[in-house]
N, C-alpha and C positions, 0 to 999 in steps of 0.2 A: 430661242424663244420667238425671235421675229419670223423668221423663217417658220418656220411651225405653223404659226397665225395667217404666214401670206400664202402658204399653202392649203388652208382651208378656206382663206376669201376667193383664191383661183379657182378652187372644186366647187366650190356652193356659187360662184358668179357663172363657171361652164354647165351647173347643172341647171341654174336658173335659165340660161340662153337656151335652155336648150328648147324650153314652153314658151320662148319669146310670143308668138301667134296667141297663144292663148295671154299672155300679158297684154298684149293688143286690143284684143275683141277685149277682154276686161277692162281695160283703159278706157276703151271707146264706150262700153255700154255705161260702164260709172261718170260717164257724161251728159247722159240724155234726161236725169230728172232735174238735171243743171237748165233746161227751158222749162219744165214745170214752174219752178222755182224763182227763175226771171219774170214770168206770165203773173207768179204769185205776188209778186211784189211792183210788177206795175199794178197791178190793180189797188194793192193798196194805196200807191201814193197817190193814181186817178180816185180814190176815194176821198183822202187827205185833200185835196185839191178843189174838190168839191165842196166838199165839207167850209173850206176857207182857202180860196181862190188864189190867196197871198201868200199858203204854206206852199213851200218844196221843199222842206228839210223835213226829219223825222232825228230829234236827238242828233244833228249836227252833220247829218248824213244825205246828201241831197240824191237824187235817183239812181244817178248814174253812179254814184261811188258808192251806193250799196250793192248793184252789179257789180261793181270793178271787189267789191269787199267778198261776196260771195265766191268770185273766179278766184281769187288770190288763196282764201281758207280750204279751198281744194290742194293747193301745192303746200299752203300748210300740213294739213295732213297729209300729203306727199310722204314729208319727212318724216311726221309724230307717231303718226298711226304703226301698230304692232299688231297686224291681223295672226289669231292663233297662237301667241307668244305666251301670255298665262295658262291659256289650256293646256299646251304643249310641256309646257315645263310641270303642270300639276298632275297633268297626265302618267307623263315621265316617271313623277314621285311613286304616283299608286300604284303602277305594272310594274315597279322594282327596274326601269329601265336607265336611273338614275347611274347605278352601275357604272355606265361604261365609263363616266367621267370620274371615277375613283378610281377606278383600276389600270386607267391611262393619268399618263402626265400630262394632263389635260383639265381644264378647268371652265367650267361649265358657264360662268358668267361669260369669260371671255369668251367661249369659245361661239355661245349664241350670238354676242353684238358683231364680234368680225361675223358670222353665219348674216345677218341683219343690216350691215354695211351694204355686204353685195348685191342681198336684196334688192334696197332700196335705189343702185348702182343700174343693176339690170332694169327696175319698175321706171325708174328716169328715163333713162335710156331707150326703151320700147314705147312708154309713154309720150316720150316729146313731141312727132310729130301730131296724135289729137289734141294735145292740150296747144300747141301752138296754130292749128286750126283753130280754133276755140277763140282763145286769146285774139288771133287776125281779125275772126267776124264781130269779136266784141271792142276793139279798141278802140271806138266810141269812146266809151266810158274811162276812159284813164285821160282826163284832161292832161295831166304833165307826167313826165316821169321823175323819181326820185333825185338827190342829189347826192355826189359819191360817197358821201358820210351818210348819205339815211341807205343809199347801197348795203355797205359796208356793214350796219348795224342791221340792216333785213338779212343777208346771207348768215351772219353769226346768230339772232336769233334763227333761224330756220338749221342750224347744225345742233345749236341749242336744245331746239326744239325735240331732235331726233334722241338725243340723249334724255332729256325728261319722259318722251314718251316710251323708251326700251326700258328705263328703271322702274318705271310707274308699274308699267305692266310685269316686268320681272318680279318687285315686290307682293304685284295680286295673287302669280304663280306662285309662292314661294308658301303661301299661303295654305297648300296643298300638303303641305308638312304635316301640317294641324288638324282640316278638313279634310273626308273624304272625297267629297262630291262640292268642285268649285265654280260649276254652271249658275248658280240663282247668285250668287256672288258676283260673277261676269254680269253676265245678265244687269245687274243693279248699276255697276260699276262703269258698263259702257254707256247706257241712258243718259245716266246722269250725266258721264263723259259728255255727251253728245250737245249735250242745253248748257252746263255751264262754263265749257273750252271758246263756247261761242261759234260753234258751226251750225246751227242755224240764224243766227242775226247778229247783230256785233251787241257784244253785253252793254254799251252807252243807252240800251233801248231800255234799258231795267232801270226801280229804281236804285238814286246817286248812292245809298245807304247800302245797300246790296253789291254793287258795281263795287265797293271802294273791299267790302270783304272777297268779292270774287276773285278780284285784280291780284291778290297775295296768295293765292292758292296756284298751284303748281298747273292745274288745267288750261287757264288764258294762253298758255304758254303753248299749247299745241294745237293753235287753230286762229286766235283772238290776236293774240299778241305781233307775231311777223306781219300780217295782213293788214291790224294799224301801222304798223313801221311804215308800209311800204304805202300806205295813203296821205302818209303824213299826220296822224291822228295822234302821233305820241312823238313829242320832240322834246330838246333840250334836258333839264334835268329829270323829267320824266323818261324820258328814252332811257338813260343814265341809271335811275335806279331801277327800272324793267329788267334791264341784262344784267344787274348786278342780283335779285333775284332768281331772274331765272338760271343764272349761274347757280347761287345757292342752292335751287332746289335739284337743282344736276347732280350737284356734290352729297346732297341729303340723302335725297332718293339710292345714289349710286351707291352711301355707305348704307341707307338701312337694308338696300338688298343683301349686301356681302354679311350683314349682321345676322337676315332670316336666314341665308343659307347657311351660315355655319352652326346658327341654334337648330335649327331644321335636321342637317346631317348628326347631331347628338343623340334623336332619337330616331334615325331612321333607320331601318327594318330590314330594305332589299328585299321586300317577298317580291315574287313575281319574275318576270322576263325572263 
C-alpha cells in the first residue's frame, strides 16, 4: 500500500517538475496585485490618520502588520488552496471517467491527496525564491519574529490548513454525484471562500458578533488563521482551542467526504469515458 502511494507522489511530483518554468512565471505574476493591494491599504490608513492624527491601528492592526498579514495569507493559501480539485473530481463523475478508480485497487480520495501533496511539494519549491524576494523587500514590516512555540503552532496549522482545504474542496466535488453541472456551485463557494477565510483583510475588521461565528467555520482556517498565529494575534488558550478545531474540522470534512463518496458510487452510472 505505501509503496503504491509513493509511486504516484514520485510520478505526479516528476510530472509536476517538469512545468517547473511555468510554476515560476505563475508564482511571480500571482505576486504583482500583492503592490496594488499594499498601495490600497496605505492609503487607507493615510486616510484613518487624517481623519484622527492619533489612530494607527485599524481593529488592532497597525500598518505594517497588516502588510506583514496580507504577505503571510499568500503562503496560507500556499497550502489551503485546491485549484481545479472540485471541478476535476465532478468532472470525472459526469464523463464516467470515475471508472478507472474502481476497476484499479486504487482509491480515489487517497490517491488525489498524495496526487496534491506533490503539488503543493513542487508549487513550494518553484515558488521559493519570489516569495522570498518579496518577503526580503518587505521585511520592514515584521517588527519580531515568532517564538519556537508560536513556530511550531504556525507550521501545524499551515499542514492543517492543507488538509481542511483538500476535504473542503473534495466534499464540493463529490457533490457532482447529485448535480450535473457544478460550475455556479464553485462559482458561489470560492467568493464566499475568498471574503470569509480572510484573504482579503483579517476578519478582526468585521463586526465582534460576526467574527465570533466566522472564527468556528472551517474557512478562517485556510487563510486567517496561520497568518494570526504567526503575528501573534492568537495566543495562549486561544491558540489551544483554534488547533483543536481546526483539527476537528480536518477529521469532519475528511469523513463527510468518504461518506458523499460512497453514497455517490450507490448511484453512479459510469456512462461515458
Amino acid at each position: 500500500m505505501f509503496r503504491k502511494y509513493f509511486n504516484i507522489f514520485r510520478v505526479a511530483l516528476i510530472e509536476r517538475l517538469t512545468y517547473r518554468s511555468d510554476f515560476l512565471l505563475g508564482s511571480a505574476l500571482r505576486l504583482l496585485p500583492m503592490a496594488t493591494t499594499i498601495l490600497l491599504w496605505n492609503a487607507v490608513y493615510d486616510g484613518a490618520r487624517a481623519d484622527d492624527p492619533q489612530k494607527t491601528e485599524l481593529s488592532g492592526y497597525r500598518e505594517t502588520e497588516m502588510i506583514a498579514y496580507l504577505l503571510l495569507v499568500h503562503i496560507s493559501r500556499m497550502f489551503s488552496s485546491m485549484p481545479g480539485l472540485a471541478g476535476n473530481i465532478a468532472l470525472d463523475i459526469r464523463e464516467g471517467n470515475l471508472k478507472k478508480y474502481l476497476l484499479q485497487p486504487l482509491d480515489m480520495i487517497g490517491y488525489l491527496i498524495v496526487y496534491r501533496v506533490a503539488h503543493k511539494i513542487a508549487y513550494i519549491v518553484t515558488s521559493f525564491i519570489p516569495y522570498a524576494v518579496l518577503f526580503f523587500i518587505c521585511r520592514s514590516n515584521f517588527d519580531r519574529l515568532p517564538d519556537l512555540a508560536t513556530w511550531m503552532a504556525y507550521v501545524v496549522s499551515l499542514f492543517l490548513a492543507f488538509l481542511v482545504g483538500f476535504y473542503f474542496e473534495a466534499c464540493i466535488g463529490m457533490v457532482g454525484f447529485w448535480l450535473l453541472e457544478v460550475t455556479s456551485l464553485l462559482y458561489i463557494v470560492n467568493t464566499l471562500n475568498y471574503f470569509i477565510s480572510g484573504h482579503m483583510f483579517p476578519l478582526d475588521l468585521l463586526p465582534s458578533g460576526v467574527v465570533q461565528v466566522m472564527k468556528y467555520l472551517p474557512f478562517q482556517y485556510m487563510a486567517y488563521f496561520p497568518a494570526a498565529v504567526f503575528l501573534g494575534k492568537i495566543q495562549g488558550t486561544a491558540l489551544l482551542e483554534g488547533l483543536f478545531v481546526e483539527v476537528s474540522w480536518a477529521l469532519l470534512l475528511a469523513g463527510l467526504a468518504r461518506v458523499l463518496y460512497n453514497m455517490g458510487l450507490r448511484r453512479y452510472s459510469a456512462y461515458g469515458g
